[in-house]
C-alpha positions, 0 to 999 in steps of 0.5 A: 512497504506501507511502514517505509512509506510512514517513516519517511514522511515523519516530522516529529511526532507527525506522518504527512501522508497524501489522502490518495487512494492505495491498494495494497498488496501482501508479500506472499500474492507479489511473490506468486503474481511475479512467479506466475509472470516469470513463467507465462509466456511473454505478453510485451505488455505491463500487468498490473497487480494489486490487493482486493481493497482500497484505502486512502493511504492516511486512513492506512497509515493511522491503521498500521500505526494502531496496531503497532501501537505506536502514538504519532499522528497521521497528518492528511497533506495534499502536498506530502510527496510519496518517494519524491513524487506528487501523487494524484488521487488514484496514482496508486490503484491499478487500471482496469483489468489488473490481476487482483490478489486475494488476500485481504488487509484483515487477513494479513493482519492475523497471519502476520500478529497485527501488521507489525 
């Protein structure tokens, strides 16, 4: 999600991305957090989910683009908008008592030949 994200704050040669916190999270630990909740018994009740680490989404943006090895910039904008919305600091980390996934960014990275 992070690439789709970096794509359309692109301006030219530049990615405009909110210096807010995210905690990412890989597919496979979405996939097994989603089964999980498919199965449980009903809880009336949001579960948040997210990966073990945070990150500032510009720091993450200017990460995934070195290891795609691509040249453009990073840009840290309080005003970039993240899918049409005005983000605030932690607007993409998960509350207390979130299910914390195990799978760190390092790891993902070497499973999946660098985050591409």
């Amino acid at each position: 999600m992070v690439m789709s994200v970096l794509w359309r704050q692109l301006d030219g040669d530049a990615v405009h991305l909110a210096p807010v916190l995210i905690q990412p999270m890989a597919a496979d630990d979405v996939a097994a957090a989603v089964a999980e909740a498919a199965v449980a018994a009903p809880t009336n009740a949001v579960v948040e989910v997210a990966g073990p680490e945070q990150f500032r989404l510009d720091e993450l943006g200017r990460s995934m683009l070195a290891a795609r090895q691509d040249p453009r910039s990073v840009v840290a904008d309080p005003d970039a908008r993240y899918f049409g919305a005005k983000l605030g600091e932690r607007s993409l980390v998960p509350a207390d008592g979130a299910r914390i996934a195990g799978t760190r960014l390092d790891d993902w990275r070497a499973r999946t030949a660098g985050g591409r």
